[in-house]
C-alpha positions as CSV (number, residue, x, y, z in Angstrom):
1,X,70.2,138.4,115.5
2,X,70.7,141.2,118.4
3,X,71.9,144.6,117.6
4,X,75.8,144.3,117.3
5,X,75.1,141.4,115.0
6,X,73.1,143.0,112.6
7,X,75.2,146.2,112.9
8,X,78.0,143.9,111.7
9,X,76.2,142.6,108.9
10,X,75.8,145.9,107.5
11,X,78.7,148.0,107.8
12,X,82.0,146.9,106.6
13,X,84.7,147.4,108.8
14,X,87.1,148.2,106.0
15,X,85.0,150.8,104.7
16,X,84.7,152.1,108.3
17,X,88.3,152.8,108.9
18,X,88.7,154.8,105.5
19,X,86.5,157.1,106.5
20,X,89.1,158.3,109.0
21,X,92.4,156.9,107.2
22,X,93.3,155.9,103.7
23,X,94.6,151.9,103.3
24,X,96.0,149.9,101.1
25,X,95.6,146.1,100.2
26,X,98.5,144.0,101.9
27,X,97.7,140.2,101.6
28,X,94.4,138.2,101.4
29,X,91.7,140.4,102.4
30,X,94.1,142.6,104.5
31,X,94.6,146.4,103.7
32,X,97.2,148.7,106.0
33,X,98.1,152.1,106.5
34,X,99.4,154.2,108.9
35,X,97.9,154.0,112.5
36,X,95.4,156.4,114.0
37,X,96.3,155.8,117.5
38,X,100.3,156.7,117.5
39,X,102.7,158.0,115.3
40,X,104.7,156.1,112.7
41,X,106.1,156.5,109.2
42,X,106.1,153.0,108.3
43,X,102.3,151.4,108.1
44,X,101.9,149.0,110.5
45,X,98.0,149.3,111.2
46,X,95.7,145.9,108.9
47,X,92.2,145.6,108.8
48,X,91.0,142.2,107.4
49,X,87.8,142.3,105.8
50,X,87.6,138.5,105.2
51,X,87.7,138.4,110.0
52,X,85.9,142.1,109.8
53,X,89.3,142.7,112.7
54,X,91.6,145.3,113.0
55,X,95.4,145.4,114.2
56,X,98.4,147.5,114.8
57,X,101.6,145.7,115.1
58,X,103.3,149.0,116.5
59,X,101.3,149.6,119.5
60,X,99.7,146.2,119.9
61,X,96.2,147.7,119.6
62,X,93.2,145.6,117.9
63,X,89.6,144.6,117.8
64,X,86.7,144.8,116.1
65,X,84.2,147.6,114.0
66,X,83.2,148.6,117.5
67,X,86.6,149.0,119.3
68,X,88.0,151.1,116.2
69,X,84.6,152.9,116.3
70,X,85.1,153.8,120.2
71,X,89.2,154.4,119.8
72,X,88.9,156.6,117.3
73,X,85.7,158.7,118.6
74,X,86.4,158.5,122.3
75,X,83.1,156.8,122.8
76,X,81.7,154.4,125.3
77,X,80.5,151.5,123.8
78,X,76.7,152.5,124.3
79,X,77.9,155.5,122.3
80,X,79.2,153.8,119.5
81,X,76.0,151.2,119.1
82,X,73.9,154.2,118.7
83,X,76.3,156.1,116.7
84,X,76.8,152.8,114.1
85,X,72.8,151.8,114.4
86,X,72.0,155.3,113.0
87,X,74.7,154.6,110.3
88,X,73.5,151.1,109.6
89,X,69.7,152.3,109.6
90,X,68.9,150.0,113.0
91,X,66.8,150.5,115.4
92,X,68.1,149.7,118.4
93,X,65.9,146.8,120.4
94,X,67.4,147.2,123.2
95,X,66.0,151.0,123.6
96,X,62.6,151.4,123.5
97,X,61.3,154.5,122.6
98,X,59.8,155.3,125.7
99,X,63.5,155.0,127.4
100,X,65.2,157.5,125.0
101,X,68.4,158.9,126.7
102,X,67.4,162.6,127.8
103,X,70.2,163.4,125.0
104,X,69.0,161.8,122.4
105,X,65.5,163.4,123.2
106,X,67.3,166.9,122.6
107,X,69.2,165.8,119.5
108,X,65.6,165.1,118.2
109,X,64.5,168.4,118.7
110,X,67.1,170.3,117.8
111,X,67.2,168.5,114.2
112,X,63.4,169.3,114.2
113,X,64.0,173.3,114.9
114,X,67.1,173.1,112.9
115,X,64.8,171.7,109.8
116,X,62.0,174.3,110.6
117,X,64.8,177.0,110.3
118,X,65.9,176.2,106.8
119,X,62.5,175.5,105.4
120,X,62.1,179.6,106.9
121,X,64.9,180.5,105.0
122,X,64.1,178.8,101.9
123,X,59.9,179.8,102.2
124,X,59.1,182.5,104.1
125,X,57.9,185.1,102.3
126,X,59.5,187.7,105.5
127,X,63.2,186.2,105.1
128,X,64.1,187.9,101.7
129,X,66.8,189.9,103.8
130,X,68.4,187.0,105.3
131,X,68.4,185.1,102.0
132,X,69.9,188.3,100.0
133,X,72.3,188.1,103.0
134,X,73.3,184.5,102.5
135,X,73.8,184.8,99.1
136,X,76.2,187.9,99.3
137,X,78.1,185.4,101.5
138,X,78.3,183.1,99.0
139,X,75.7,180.1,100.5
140,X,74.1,178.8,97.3
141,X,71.5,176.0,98.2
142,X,73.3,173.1,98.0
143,X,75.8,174.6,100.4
144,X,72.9,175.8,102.9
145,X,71.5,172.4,102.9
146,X,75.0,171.0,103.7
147,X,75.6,173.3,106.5
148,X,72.1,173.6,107.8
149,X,72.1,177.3,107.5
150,X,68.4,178.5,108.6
151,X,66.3,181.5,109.4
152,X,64.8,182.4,112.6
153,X,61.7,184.6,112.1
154,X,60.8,187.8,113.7
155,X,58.5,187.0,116.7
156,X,58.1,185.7,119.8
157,X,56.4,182.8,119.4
158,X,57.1,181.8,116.2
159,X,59.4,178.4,116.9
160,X,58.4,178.0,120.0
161,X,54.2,177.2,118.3
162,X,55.6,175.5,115.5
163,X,57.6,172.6,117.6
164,X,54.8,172.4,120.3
165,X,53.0,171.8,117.5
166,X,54.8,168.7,116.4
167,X,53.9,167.3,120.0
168,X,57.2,169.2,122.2
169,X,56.6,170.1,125.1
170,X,57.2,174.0,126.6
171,X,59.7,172.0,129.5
172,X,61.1,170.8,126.4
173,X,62.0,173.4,124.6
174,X,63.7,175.1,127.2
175,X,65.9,172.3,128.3
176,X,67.3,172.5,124.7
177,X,67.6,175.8,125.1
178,X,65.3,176.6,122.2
179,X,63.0,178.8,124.4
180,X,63.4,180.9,127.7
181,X,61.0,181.0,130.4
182,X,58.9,184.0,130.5
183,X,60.1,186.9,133.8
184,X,56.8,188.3,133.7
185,X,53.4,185.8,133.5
186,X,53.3,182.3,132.4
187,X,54.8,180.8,129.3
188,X,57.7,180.7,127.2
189,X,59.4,183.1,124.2
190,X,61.8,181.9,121.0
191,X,65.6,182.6,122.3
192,X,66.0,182.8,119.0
193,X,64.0,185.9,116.5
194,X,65.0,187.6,113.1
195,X,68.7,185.6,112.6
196,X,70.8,184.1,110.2
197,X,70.8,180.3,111.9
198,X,73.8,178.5,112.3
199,X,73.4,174.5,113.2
200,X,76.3,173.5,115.3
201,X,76.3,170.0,115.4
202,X,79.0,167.3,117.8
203,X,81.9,165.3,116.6
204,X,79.6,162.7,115.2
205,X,77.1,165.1,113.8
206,X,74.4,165.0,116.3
207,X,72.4,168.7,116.7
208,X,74.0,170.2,119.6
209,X,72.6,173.5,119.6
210,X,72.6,177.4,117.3
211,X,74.0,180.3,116.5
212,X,72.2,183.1,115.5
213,X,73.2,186.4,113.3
214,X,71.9,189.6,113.9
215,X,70.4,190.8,110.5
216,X,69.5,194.3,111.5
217,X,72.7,196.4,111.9
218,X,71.4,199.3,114.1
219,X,69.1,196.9,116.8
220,X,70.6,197.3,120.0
221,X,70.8,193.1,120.7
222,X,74.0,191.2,120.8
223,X,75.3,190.5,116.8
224,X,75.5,186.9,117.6
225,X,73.1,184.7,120.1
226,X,74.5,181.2,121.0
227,X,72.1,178.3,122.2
228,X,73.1,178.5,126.4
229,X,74.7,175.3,128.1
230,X,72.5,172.0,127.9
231,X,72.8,168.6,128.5
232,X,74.5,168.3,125.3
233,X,75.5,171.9,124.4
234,X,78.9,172.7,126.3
235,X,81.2,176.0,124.6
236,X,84.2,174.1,125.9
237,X,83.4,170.9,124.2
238,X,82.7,172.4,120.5
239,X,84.6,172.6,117.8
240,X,82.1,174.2,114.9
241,X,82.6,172.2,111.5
242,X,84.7,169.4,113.2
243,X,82.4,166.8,112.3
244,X,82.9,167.5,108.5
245,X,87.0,168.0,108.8
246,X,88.0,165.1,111.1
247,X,88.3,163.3,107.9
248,X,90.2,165.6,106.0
249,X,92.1,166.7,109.6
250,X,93.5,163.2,110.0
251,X,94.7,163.5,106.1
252,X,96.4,166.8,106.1
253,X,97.9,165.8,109.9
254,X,96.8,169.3,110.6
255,X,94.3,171.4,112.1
256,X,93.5,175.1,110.9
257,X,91.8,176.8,113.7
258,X,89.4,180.0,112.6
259,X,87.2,182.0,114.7
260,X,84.1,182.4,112.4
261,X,81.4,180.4,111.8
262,X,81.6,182.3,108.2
263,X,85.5,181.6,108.0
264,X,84.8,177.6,108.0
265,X,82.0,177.3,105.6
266,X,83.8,179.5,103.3
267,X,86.8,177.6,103.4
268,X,84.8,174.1,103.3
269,X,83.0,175.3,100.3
270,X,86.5,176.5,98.2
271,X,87.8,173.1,98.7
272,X,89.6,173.7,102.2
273,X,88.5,171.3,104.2
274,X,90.3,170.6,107.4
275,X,89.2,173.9,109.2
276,X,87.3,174.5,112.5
277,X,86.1,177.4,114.3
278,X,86.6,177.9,118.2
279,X,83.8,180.7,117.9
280,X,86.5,183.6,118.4
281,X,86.6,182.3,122.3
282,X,90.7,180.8,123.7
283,X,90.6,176.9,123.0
284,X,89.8,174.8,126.4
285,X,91.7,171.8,126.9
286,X,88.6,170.0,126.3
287,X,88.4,171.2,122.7
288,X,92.4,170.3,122.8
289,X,91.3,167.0,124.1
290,X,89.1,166.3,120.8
291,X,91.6,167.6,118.4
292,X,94.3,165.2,119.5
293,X,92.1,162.5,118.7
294,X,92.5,163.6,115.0
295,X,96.3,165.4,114.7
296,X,98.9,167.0,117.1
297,X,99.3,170.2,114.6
298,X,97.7,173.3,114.6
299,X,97.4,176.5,112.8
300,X,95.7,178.8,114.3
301,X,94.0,182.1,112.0
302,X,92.9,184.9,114.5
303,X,91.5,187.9,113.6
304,X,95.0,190.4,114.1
305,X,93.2,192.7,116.7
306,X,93.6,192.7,120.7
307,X,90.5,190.4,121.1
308,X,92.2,187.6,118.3
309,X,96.1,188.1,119.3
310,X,95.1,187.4,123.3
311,X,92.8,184.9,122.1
312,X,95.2,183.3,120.5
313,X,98.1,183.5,122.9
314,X,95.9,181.8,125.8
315,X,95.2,179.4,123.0
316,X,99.0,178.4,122.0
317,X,99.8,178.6,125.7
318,X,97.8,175.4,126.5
319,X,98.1,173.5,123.5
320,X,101.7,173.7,123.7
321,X,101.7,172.6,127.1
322,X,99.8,169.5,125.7
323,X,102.1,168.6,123.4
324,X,100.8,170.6,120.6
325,X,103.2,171.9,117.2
326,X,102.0,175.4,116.4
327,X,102.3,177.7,113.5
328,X,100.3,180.8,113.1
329,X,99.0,181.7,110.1
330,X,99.1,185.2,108.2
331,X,96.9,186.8,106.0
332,X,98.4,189.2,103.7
333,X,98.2,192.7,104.4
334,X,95.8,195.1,103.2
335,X,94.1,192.5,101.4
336,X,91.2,191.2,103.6
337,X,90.5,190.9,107.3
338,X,89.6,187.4,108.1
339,X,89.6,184.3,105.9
340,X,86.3,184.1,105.0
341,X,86.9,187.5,102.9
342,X,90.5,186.2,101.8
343,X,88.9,183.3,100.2
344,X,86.3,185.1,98.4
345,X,89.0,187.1,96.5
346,X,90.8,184.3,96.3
347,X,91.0,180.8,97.6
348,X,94.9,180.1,96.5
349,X,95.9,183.0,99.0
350,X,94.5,181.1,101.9
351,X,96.3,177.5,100.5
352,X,99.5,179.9,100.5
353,X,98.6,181.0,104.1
354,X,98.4,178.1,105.7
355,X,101.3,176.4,103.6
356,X,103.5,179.2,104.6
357,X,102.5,179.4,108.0
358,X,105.2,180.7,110.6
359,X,105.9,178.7,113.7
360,X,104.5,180.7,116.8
361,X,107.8,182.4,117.9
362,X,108.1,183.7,114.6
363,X,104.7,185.0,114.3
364,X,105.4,186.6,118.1
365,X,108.9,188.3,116.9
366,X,107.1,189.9,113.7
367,X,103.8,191.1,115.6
368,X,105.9,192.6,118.3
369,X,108.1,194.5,116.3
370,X,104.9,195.7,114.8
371,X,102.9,196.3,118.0
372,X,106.1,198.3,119.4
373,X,108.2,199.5,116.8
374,X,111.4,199.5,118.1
375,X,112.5,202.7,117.6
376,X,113.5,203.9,121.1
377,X,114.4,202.6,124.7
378,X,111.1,202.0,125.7
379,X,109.7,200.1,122.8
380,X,113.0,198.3,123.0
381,X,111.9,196.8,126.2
382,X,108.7,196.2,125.9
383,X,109.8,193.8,122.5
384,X,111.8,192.0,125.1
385,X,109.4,191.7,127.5
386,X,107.4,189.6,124.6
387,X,110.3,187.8,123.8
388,X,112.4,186.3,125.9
389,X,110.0,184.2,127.4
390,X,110.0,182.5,124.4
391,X,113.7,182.1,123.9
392,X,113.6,180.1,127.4
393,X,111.6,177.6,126.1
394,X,113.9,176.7,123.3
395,X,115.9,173.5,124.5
396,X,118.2,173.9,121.7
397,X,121.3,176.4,122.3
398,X,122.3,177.3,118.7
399,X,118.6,178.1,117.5
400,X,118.1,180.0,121.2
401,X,121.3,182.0,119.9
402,X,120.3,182.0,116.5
403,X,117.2,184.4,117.8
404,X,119.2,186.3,119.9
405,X,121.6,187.3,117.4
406,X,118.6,188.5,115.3
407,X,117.3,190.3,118.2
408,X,120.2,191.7,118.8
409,X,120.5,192.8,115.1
410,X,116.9,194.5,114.8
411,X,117.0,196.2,117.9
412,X,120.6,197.7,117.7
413,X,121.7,196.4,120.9
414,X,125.0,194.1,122.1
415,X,123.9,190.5,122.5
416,X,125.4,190.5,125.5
417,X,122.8,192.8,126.9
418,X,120.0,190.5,125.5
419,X,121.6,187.3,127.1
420,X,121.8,189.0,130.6
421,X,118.2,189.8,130.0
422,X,117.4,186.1,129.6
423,X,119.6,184.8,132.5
424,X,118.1,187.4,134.9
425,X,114.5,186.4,133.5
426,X,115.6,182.7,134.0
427,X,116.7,183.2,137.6
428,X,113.4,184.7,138.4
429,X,111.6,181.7,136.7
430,X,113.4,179.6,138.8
431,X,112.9,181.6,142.2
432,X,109.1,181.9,141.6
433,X,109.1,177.8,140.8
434,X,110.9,177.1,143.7
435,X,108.2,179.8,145.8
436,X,105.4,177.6,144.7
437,X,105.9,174.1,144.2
438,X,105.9,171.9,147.1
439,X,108.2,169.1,147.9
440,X,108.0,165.8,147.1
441,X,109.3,162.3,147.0
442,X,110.6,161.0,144.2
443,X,109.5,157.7,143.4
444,X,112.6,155.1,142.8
445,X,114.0,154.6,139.0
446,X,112.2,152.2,137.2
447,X,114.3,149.1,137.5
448,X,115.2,146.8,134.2
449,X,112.4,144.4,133.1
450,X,113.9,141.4,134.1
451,X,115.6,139.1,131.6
452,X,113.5,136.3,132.2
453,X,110.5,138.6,131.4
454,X,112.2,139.8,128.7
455,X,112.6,135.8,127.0
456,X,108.7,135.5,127.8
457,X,107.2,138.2,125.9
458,X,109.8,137.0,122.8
459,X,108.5,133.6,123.3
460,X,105.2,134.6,123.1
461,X,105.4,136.3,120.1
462,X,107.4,133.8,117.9
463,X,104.3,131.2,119.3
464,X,101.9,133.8,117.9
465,X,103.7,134.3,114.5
466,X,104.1,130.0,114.6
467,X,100.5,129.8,114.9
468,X,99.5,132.5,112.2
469,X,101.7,130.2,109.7
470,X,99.3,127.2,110.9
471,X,96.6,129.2,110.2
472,X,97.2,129.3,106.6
473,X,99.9,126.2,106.1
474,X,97.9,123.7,108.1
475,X,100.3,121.0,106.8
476,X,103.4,122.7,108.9
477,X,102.0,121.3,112.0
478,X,104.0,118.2,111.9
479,X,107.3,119.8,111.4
480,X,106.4,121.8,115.1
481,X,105.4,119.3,117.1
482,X,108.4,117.2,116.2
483,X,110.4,119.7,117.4
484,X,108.6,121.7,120.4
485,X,105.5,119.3,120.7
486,X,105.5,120.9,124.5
487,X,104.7,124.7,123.0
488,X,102.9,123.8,119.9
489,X,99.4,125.4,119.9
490,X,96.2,123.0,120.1
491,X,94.1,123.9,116.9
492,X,91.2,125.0,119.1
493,X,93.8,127.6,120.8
494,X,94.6,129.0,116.7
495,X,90.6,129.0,115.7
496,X,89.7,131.5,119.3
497,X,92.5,133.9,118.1
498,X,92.1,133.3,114.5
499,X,91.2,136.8,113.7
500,X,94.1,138.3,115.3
501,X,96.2,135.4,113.5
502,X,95.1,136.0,110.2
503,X,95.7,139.9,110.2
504,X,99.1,138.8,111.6
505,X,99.6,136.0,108.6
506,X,99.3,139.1,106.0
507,X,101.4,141.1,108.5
508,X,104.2,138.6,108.4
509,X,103.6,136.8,105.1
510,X,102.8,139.0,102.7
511,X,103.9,138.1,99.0
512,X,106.3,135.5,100.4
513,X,107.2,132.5,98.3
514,X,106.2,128.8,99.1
515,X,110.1,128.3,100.0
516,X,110.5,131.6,101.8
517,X,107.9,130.5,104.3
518,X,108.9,127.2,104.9
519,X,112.2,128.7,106.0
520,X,110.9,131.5,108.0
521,X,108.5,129.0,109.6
522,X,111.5,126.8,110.5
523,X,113.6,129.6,111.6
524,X,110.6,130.5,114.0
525,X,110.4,126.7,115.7
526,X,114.2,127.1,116.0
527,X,114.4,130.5,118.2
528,X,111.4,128.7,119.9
529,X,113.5,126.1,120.8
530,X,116.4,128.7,121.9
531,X,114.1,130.4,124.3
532,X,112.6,127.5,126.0
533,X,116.3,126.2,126.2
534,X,116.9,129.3,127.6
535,X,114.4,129.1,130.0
536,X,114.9,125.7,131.0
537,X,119.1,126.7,131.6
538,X,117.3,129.4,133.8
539,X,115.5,127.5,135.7
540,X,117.6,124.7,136.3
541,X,120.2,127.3,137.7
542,X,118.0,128.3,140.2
543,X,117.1,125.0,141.3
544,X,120.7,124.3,141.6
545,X,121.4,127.4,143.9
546,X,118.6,126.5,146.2
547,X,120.3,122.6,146.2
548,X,123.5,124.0,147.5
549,X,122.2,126.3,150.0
550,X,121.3,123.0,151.5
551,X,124.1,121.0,150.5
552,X,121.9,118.6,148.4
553,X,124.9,116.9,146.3
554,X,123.0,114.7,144.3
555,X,120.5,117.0,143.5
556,X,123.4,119.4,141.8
557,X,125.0,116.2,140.6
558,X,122.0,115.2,138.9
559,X,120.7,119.1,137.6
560,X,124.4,119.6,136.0
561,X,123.9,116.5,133.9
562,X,120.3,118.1,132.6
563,X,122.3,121.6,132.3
564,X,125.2,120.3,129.9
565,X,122.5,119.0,127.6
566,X,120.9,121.8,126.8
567,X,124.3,123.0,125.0
């Protein structure tokens, strides 16, 4: 048996997909929801557990454990036959040890160093500061094992011995960005020395690298050390906690977006689980890129100070230009500063938060009325210099008067003055366009998909839904081929696609009665016979222009006959 095989034979493909979505059971062996992979209200995603397939009726999508695996995670297949070997407990033949993927080498290492660092925090005798810190924070044990929270000791050399040690090399430990190389001498030092660790680990939980607290408040380092760019460390690319919320993400079609490390753990532990951290940095499109796998809603949670707010505005900027829905949330005043502290006090204020959630523009009006004021000219301005941007890019004319009317209200000025304000700022849009983009041809309309085309992809599904019916009503076969013998499949033809067919048959079929199918079935055969009639008329047409075009009387004599019988 080679890998895939015995891959196969231990995961269930059913129980794979509700990890990521929840399904119900819809016929024999079939169970559907809603799919992953576009938007719909009405379920039209089956997995069959009986074929171990998958299918979505809505955008024609299917396959098997490993396409779901690779659709849903963005993976190459080689990606996704590691990813389910580790989950099926097989080691892969084809990948000796001795041609381990560079990656995979510094995965290894960094779940060595990132064991090493909670075995610190739990032992060493020198770490009662950074436990008495964890525990004001409110990381029990359970919860540090979960998140891998770990202490760096005090010392040069202390990591950097242990894992040479366990046979890695110094070359090693630097690639992983573990260790630096020494500016003076030979040798190499721990990056990493008297912090609070922080595992961050990729989408599919894979050790990508550390981040490490300062625990003494008056050394002159930076408060937080992050493991540098690696092979398989990139800022852009991580989401911290995303491998633990994709789950819950997908469920809640939403994605809270934090800044702290602190703020998701917290949350995670209190029962909130469908938060990430960016690490208080804008999010890249990358990091965009990875959410949308997951959810095309956001709510972002920055910190309410210049670093957060401009954060977050670069942030909204480019999700919205990817198609993102934003709200921003709000923590309530005067009560804590970021969310890990608003959860401590109390966990139902943060559920109210994020239910309650403004849209963006929203959030923008109140902030700049509290930024500015207001009160005078100047202030007055400046409010609509952070606003009507954002009334341009609403398409809709009665909400974009709807806010001005409100502007209008709160800053004591004529609307009038507020809509000359956004047609001059519109004109200058459009001038600075023009300025920079460059002409260009515009390709032609896309023409109509010809009828005949048309007829042909409806043929082709009514001979797909005949032959899911033969798949489970063997005995109809007769009733076809007395009728359309010419387009009735061969059983060898039904038995290749029978995996498709039988998610279809629960797809089409489900809790029908004996009677019910036998007239669907010969409702199918008949609009099979109407759109090879159809095509035939088509065809015959055509041959009948070409016989005129060269005045061929018999042959139009004799296609007419063949025409008037298809009616």
């Amino acid at each position: 048996m080679d890998d895939v095989q015995e891959i196969k034979s231990r995961i269930d493909i059913i129980d794979t997909i509700q990890d990521y979505l929840p399904l119900k059971p819809a016929g024999s062996g079939s169970f559907k929801g809603l799919c992953p992979f576009h938007g719909e209200n009405t379920p039209s995603f089956f997995g069959n557990r009986p074929r171990q397939s998958w299918h979505c009726f809505g955008c024609d999508q299917g396959g098997d454990l490993f396409d779901f695996v690779m659709r849903m995670e963005g993976m190459e297949f080689r990606e996704a036959l590691e990813l389910l070997a580790q989950k099926a407990g097989v080691t892969l033949t084809s990948q000796p040890p001795k041609d381990r993927s560079e990656k995979q080498r510094i995965f290894e290492i960094n779940a060595q160093a990132s064991k090493w660092f909670r075995n610190q925090l739990l032992n060493n005798p020198t770490a009662d500061h950074a436990r008495t810190y964890a525990e004001t924070r409110g990381i029990d044990s359970l919860n540090g094992d979960i998140w891998k929270i770990g202490y760096a000791p005090d010392g040069w050399d202390a990591l950097t011995d242990a894992l040479k040690a366990e046979g890695i090399t110094e070359s090693e430990l630097v690639l992983a960005g573990l260790a630096g190389q020494r500016q003076t001498g030979s040798g190499i030092y721990s990056r990493f020395r008297d912090r609070l660790m922080f595992t961050i680990s990729d989408r599919n939980g894979n050790c990508v690298g550390f981040t490490g607290r300062l625990l003494t408040p008056d050394a002159k380092e930076s408060k937080y050390v992050n493991t540098p760019e690696t092979p398989v460390y990139k800022k852009s690319e991580i989401l911290y906690g995303l491998e633990k919320a994709k789950g819950d993400i997908k469920r809640n079609d939403l994605v809270v977006i934090v800044e702290g490390n602190m703020d998701v753990i917290t949350s995670h532990i209190h029962g909130v689980q469908h938060v990430v951290a960016s690490s208080g940095t804008a999010l890249t499109e990358l990091q965009l890129h990875l959410i949308k796998r997951y959810t095309s809603n956001i709510a972002f949670a920055f910190d309410a100070d210049a670093g957060g707010i401009a954060a977050a505005k670069r942030g909204v900027d480019l999700a919205r230009q990817m198609g993102f829905s934003i709200r921003m949330i709000l923590l309530p005043d005067g009560v804590a500063k970021d969310p890990d502290e608003l959860i401590r006090k109390d966990v139902t204020l943060w559920k109210d938060a994020i239910a309650s959630a403004p849209e963006y523009i929203e959030w923008l009006y109140r902030l700049s009325f509290r930024s500015w004021g207001g009160h005078d000219p100047e202030s007055k301005k400046k409010i609509a210099q952070d606003l009507l941007p954002e009334f341009l890019r609403i398409q809709s004319p009665i909400e974009r008067d709807s806010w001005i009317v409100r502007l209008s209200d709160d800053l004591g000025v004529a609307t009038d003055a507020i809509r000359d304000a956004i047609h001059n700022a519109q004109r200058t849009q459009q001038q600075t366009k023009r300025q920079y983009t460059q002409p260009f041809h515009e390709k032609p309309p896309l023409t109509n998909e010809p009828e005949q085309s048309k007829e042909k992809s409806r043929l082709e599904s009514l001979r797909e839904q005949l032959m899911a019916y033969l798949l489970i009503k063997p005995e109809l076969r007769e009733l076809a081929e007395s009728t359309i013998s010419e387009y009735t499949p061969a059983s060898e033809e039904i038995e290749e696609r029978a995996s498709f067919l039988a998610i279809l048959a629960d797809h089409e079929i489900e809790d029908r009665s004996e009677k019910t199918m036998q007239w669907e079935f010969e409702r199918i055969v008949s609009q099979i016979r109407t759109c090879l009639d159809k095509e035939r008329r088509q065809d015959i047409e055509q041959q009948m222009k070409d016989a005129e075009r060269i005045g061929d009387t018999e042959r139009i004599r004799t296609l007419s006959a063949e025409f008037q019988k298809l009616f």
